[in-house]
N, C-alpha and C positions, 0 to 999 in steps of 0.2 A: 747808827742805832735806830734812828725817828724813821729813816727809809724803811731799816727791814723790820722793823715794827708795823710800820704801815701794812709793807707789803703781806707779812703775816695775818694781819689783819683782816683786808679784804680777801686774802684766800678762807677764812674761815665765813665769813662775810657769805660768801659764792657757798659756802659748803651748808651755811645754813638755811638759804635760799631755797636749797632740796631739802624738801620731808616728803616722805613716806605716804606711801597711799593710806589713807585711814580706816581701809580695809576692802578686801572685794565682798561683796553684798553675798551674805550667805542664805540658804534655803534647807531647810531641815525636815524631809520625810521621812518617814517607815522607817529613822535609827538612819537612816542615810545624812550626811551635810555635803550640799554642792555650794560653790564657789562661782561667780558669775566671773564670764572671760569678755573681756571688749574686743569685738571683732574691726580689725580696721581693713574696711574695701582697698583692696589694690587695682593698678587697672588692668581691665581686662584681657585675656586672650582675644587676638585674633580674628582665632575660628572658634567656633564653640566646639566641646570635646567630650566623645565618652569615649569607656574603655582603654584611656591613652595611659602614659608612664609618666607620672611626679618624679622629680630629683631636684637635689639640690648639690650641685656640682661645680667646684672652681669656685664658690660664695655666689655662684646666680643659680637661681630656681628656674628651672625646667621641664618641660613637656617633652612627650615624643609622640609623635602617631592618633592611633586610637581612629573615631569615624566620627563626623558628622548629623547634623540633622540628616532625618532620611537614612540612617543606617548608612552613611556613603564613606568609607577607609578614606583618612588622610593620610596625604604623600612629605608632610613638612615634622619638624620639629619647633618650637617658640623657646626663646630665654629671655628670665626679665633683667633690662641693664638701662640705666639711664633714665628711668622710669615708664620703660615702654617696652613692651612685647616685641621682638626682632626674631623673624621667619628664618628658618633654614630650611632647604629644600635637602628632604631623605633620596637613596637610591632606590625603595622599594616601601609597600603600605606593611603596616606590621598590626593589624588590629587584631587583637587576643592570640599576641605573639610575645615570645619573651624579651627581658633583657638586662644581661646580667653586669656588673661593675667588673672589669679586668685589675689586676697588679698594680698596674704603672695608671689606674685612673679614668679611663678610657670607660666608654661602654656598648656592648655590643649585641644588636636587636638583632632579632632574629624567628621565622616564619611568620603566623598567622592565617588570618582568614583570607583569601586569594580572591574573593568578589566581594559585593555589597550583602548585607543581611547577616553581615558574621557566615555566611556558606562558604564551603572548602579549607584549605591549607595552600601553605606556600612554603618554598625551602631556600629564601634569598634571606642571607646575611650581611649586614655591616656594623660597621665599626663607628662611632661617635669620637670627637677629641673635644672637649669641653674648652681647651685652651686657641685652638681654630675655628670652632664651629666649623665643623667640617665632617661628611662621610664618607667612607670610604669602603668599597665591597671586602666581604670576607671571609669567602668561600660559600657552597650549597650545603646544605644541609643532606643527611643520609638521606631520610623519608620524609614527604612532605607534611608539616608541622601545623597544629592551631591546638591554643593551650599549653603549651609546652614549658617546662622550666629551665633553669640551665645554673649551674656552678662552676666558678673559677677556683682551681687549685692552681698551688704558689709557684707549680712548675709551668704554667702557662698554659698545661688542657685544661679543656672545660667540658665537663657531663652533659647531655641534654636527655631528655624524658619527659613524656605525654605529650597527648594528644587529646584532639578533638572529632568526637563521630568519627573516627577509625582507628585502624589498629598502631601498638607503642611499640617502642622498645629502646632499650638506653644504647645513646652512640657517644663520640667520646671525640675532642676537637684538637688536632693536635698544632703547635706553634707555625708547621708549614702550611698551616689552612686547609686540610682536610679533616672532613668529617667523614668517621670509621664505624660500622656500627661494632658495639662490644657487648651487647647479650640482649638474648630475650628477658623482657617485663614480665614478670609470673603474674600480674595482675594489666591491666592497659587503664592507665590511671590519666587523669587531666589537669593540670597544675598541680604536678606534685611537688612536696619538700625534699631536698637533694641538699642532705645534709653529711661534712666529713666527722667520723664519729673517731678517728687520731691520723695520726700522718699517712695510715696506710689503708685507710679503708673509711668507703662511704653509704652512704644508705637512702633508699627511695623511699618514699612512700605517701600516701594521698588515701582521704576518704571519697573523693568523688571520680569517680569510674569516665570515659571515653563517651558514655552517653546519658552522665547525670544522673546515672545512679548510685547507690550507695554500698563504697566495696565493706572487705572486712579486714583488719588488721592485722593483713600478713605485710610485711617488711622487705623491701630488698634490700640484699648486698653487691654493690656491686662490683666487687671481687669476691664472691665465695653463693653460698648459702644462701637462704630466703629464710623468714624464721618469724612467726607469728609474736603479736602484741595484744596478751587479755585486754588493758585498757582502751587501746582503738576499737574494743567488740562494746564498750560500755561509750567511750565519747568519740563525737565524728570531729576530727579534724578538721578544720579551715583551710582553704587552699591558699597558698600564698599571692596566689593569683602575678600579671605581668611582671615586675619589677623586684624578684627575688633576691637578696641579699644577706647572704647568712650570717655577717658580719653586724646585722642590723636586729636581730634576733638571740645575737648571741651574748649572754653575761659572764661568761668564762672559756676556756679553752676547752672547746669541743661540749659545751653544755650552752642548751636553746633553750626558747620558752616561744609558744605555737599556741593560737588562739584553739578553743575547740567546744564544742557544747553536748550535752548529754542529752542521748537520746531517751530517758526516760523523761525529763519534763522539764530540756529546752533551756536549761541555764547555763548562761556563758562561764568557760572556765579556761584556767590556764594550765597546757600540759610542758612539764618541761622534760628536755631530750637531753641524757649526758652519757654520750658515748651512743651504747644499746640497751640505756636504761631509760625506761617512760614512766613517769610519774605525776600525779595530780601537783603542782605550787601549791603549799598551803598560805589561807591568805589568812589576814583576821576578819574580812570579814566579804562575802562572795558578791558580786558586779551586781548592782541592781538591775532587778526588771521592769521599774518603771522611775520616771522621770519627776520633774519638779511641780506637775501637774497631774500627775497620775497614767500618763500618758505611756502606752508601752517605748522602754527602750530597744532598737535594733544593736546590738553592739557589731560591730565591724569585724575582718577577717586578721586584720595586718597589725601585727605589732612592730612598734617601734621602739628601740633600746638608746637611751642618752646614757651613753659610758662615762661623761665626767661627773652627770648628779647622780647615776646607779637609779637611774628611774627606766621603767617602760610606758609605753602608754596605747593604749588602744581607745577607737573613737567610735562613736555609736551617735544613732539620730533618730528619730519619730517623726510624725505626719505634721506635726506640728513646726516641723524644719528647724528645729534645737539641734544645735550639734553637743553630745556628751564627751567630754572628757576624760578616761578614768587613768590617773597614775600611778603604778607598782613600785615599791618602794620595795626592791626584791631585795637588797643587800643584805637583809637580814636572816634568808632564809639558808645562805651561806654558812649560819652560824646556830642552823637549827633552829629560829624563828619563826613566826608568820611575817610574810608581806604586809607593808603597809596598803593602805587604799586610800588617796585624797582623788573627789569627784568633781568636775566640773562643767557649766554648762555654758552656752550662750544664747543673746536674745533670739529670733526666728529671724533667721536670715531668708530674706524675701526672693522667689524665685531661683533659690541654692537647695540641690540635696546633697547629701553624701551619698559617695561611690568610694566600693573600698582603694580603689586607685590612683583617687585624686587628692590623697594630703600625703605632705612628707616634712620629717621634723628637721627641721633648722639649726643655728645655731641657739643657746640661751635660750634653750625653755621652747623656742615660736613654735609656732605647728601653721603650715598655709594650705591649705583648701584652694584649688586650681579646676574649672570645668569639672565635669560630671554628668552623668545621667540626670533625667527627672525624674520624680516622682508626682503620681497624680497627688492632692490635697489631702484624697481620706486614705490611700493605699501605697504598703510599705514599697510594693514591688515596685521595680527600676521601668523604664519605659525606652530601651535602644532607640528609640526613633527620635527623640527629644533630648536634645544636650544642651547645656550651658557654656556659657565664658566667663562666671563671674572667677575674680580671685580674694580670696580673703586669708588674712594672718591674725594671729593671736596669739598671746603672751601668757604662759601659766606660772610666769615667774615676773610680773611687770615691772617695769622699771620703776625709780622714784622720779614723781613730778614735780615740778618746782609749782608752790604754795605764793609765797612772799617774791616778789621781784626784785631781785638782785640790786638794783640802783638805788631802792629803797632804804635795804638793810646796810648797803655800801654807806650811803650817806648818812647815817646814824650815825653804823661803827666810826667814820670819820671824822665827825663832829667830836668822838669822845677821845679819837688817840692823845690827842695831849695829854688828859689825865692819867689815862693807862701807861704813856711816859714816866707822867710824871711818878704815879705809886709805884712802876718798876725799878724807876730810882729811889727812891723811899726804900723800899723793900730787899735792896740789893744785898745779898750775904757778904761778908765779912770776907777778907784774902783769905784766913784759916778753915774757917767753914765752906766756899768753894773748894777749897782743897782737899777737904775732908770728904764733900760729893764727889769730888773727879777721880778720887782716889781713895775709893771704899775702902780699900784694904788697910788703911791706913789707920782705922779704928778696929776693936777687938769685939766681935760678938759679945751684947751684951744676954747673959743667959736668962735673966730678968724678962727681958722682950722676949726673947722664945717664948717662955709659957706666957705672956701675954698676945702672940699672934695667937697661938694654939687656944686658950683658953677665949678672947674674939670671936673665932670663925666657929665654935663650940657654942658658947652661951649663947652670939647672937643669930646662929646658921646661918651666916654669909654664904655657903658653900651654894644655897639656895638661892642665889643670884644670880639667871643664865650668865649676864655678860659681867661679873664680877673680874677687877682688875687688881695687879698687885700695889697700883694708886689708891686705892679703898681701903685696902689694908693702912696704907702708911698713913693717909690721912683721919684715921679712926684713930692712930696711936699718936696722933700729934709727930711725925719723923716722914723722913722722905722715902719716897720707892726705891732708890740703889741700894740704900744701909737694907731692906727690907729686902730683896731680892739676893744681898749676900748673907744674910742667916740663912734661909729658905735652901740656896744652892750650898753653902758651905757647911752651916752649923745643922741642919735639918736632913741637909743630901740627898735633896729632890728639888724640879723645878717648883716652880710657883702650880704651872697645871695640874703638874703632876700629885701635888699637894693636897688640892681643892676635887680634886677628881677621889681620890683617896676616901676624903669627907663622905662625899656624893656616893659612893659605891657600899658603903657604912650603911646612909640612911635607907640608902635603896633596897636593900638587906633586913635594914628593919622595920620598914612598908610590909616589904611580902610576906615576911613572919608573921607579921601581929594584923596584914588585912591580905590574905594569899585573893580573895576576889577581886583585887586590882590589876587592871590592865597593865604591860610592859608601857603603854602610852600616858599615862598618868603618873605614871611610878616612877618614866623620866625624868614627867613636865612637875610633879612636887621634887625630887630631888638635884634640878636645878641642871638640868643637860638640856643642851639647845633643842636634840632631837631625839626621836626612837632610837634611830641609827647610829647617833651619839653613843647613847646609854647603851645597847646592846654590843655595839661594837669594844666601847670601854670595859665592858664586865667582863664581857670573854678574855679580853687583855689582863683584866687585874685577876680573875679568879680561876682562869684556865675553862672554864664552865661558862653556857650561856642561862642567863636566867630563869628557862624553862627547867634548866638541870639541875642547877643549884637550890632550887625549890623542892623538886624532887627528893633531892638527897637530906634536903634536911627539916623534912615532915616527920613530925612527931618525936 
C-alpha cells in the first residue's frame, strides 16, 4: 500500500511540476488582439534558398529546389534529421516548377525555369520517396513548363496546367508515365488552382495570366464546359504557387477555402470553393491591415488546413520582419456561422522575410519558416537575387513548461507520505460502505438528492463552470461521484455532460433574448462552454438550429 501510495504520489509530484504558461503576451489594436509566438531558430539550411518547395513529409521537414544567391536553380533537395540538414541530390533544377503529393506519399516535381533568372521552362519530371531519399525520373512533360500546377486523383493521373511567358494547356499524366495533352486552356493562366469539384470532374482556374497580368473569372472544366465566376470579377485569387495540395486547403469533401483580395481596396479575404460554387467565408471579423505597430500587414498566398483542430491559417509580414499569424476557426461556418479569427505575431526576426513558399504546418499547432527571399528593410517587394537559410518554428498552441523542479516538489511530497498513509487509514471506509461504492446499484435512487442536484446546479449556476466535474457535484452534496453519476444516468437518463450542457444551452437562450447585442463568443464564454465551437456545435445538436437562426425565429 506505502509503495503505490508513494508511487502515486510522485507521479502527481511530476504532474504538478508542469504549469501552464501564464499566458502569451497580448497586444490590442484597432479592435484587433494579437498573441506573441516565440520563435525557436533551427539550424540552418545548407544553401540558402528562394522559390524552393517546404514539406513536411515521413515527420522530417523538407526543402526541394528553388535558386540561389544570384538567381542561380539548385540541383539538391535538404531534410532535417538528427538535427542537421542532410543534401540530396535531384535529377533535374525545378525553380518555379510544380509539385504535387501522390497516393501512396510520394512527391513528384516537375518543370520550371530551364536557366538562371527564373528565364525559360523545362519538362523533366521525378519522383521524391521521403522514406529513401531518393529520386527517381518520371517521364517529360507534354510542353515545356515554368509556373505550372499539378493534381493527383485517386486513380494515379495527375492534371498539369500553366505556365510561364508562354502558351497553356491542361495535359493529364497517366500511371505508365506519359504525359498526354487533354485540352486547350480557354484562358493561359500561371499557378493555377486544380481543384476536383466530385469524383468526376475538376476545374482550373487562376487570377494571374502567362505574363502577370490580371485574367477574368472564367473557369475551366476539365471535362466539359468553361463557365464564368461574378466573384473572380470582384476578388483576384492567389496563386497557390509551387507546392500545391488540395488536401491542404480542403475542410470537407470537395469544398476549399483560397486566399484572395479585393480589387477595390486591397483587403485580404477568404473565398471558399464547394464543388462549382464560389463564395465569400463569412468571418466575424476581416484580417487586418495593419500590424501591432501600425505597420502595414502583407498577408500571404497559401493557406493551410489542420484537420484535427479545424483551424486554417495563413501567414503575413511587414518591413519590420514580424511574421503575422492569422487562425480560421472555420468549423463553425459548417453550421451557418461566422469563422472565428485568433491573430498572432512574433518578435523581428533578424535577416528572415517571408516568402509565400517557405513555411509549412507541422504537427500540433508548429508552423516552420525554411529560407526565403529577401526583402530590402523599407520595401515589401522580394528581391530573387538574395535568399536566406535561416530556419525557424513556432508554436501557436505552446506546450506547458515546467515552473517548479520536479526534485523539489518530489522531496516535499515525500517527506509528507507518511501522513497521507497515515490519514488514508484513518479515513478508510467501512467493508459495507466500500460495497455500497463498488456496487452503486446496490442502493436505490434517493428522489431527495435529485432535486437537490437540480436545484445546486440552478441556484448556484455551476453549469457556469468550463471544466465543472461530476466530483463537484458530489462534493457540494457531502456523497460520492458513483451514487451521483447513477441518478444522473439512471434516475435522470442523461449523462452527467449531457446534463450540464442542457443547463448551458438554457442560459445561452436567455443571454440572446434579454441582450441579442452579444457576441456568439461571449455568450459561450458566460454560459460556461470551453469554446465558440463548443457552444455552436452543441446548440445546433440540442435545438436542430444554429444560434444565428434561433434568434431569428424568436424575435419579438
Amino acid at each position: 500500500m506505502k509503495f503505490r501510495l508513494l508511487f502515486i504520489t510522485l507521479t502527481l509530484a511530476a504532474a504538478c511540476s508542469q504549469a501552464p504558461e501564464s499566458g502569451q503576451k497580448a497586444v490590442e489594436t484597432d479592435g484587433y488582439r494579437f498573441m506573441r509566438l516565440e520563435a525557436e531558430k533551427l539550424p540552418s539550411l545548407n544553401q540558402p534558398r528562394g522559390g524552393h518547395v517546404v514539406a513536411y513529409l515521413n515527420g522530417e521537414l523538407t526543402v526541394f529546389g528553388g535558386h540561389t544567391d544570384g538567381f542561380i536553380p539548385l540541383k539538391t533537395a535538404e531534410y532535417l534529421s538528427g538535427g542537421r540538414w542532410i543534401e540530396v541530390p535531384m535529377l533535374y533544377t525545378h525553380d518555379n516548377g510544380f509539385a504535387v503529393c501522390l497516393p501512396d506519399g510520394k512527391i513528384m516535381q516537375g518543370g520550371g525555369s530551364s536557366g538562371d533568372f527564373g528565364i525559360g521552362q523545362s519538362w523533366g519530371t521525378e519522383i521524391y520517396d521521403p522514406k529513401t531519399h531518393s529520386f527517381t525520373a518520371s517521364g517529360i512533360l507534354n510542353i515545356k513548363r515554368a509556373g505550372a500546377s499539378a493534381l493527383a486523383l485517386p486513380d494515379g493521373r495527375i492534371i498539369v496546367a500553366g505556365n510561364w511567358w508562354t502558351d497553356d494547356d491542361i495535359e493529364i499524366y497517366s500511371p505508365e508515365k506519359v504525359f498526354s495533352p487533354l485540352k486547350p486552356a480557354s484562358r493561359h493562366r500561371t499557378h493555377p488552382y486544380i481543384l476536383q469539384t466530385d469524383s468526376a470532374q475538376a476545374i482550373v482556374f487562376s487570377s494571374l495570366g502567362v505574363n502577370g497580368d490580371t485574367l477574368d473569372g472564367c473557369v475551366d472544366r476539365v471535362w466539359g464546359e468553361a463557365f464564368s465566376v461574378p466573384l473572380l470579377e470582384e476578388w483576384v485569387s492567389f496563386s497557390p504557387q509551387s507546392l500545391f495540395l488540395p488536401k491542404d486547403i480542403s475542410i470537407s469533401d470537395h469544398t476549399y477555402l483560397i486566399c484572395a483580395t479585393r480589387k477595390a481596396n486591397g483587403q485580404t479575404g477568404i473565398i471558399k470553393v464547394s464543388g462549382e460554387d464560389f463564395s465569400l467565408l463569412n468571418m466575424e471579423k476581416n484580417l487586418p491591415k495593419t500590424g501591432i505597430e501600425g505597420e502595414t500587414i502583407k498577408w500571404g498566398w497559401k493557406i493551410k488546413i489542420d484537420h484535427q483542430a479545424r483551424n486554417a491559417y495563413i501567414l503575413g509580414c511587414c518591413t519590420k520582419r514580424i511574421i503575422y499569424v492569422a487562425e480560421i476557426s472555420y468549423d463553425a461556418t459548417l453550421v451557418g456561422e461566422n469563422a472565428g479569427l485568433a491573430l498572432y505575431y512574433t518578435d523581428a526576426l533578424k535577416d528572415f522575410s517571408l516568402s509565400d513558399d517557405t513555411w509549412e504546418l507541422m504537427e500540433d499547432g508548429k508552423i516552420a519558416l525554411a529560407g526565403g527571399l529577401c526583402n530590402s528593410p523599407t520595401e515589401m517587394a522580394a528581391d530573387n537575387f538574395k535568399t536566406n537559410s535561416c530556419v525557424f518554428v513556432f508554436n501557436t498552441k505552446p506546450a506547458a513548461k515546467s515552473r517548479i523542479p520536479f526534485w523539489i516538489i518530489a522531496a516535499g511530497v515525500i517527506a509528507v507520505v507518511g501522513i497521507i498513509a497515515l490519514l488514508c487509514f484513518l479515513l478508510r471506509k467501512k467493508p459495507e460502505e466500500k460495497e455500497e461504492v463498488n456496487n452503486p446499484s446496490a442502493r436505490k435512487p434517493d428522489p431527495k438528492l435529485e432535486e437537490q442536484i437540480s436545484r445546486l446546479i440552478e441556484e448556484k449556476e455551476l453549469f457556469k463552470k468550463k471544466d465543472l466535474r461530476i466530483g463537484d457535484i458530489a462534493s457540494e452534496l457531502a456523497t460520492n461521484r458513483t451514487y451521483i453519476s447513477l441518478i444522473v444516468n439512471s434516475s435522470l437518463g442523461t449523462s452527467f455532460s449531457d446534463l450540464i450542457n442542457s443547463y448551458r444551452i438554457d442560459y445561452a437562450k436567455k443571454l440572446m433574448t434579454e441582450h441579442p447585442e452579444m457576441s456568439h463568443t461571449d455568450v459561450a464564454e458566460e454560459s460556461g462552454f470551453s469554446s465558440r465551437t463548443s457552444f455552436l456545435r452543441t446548440f445546433k445538436a440540442k435545438t436542430g438550429q444554429s444560434p444565428t437562426e434561433w434568434k431569428q425565429s424568436n424575435q419579438g
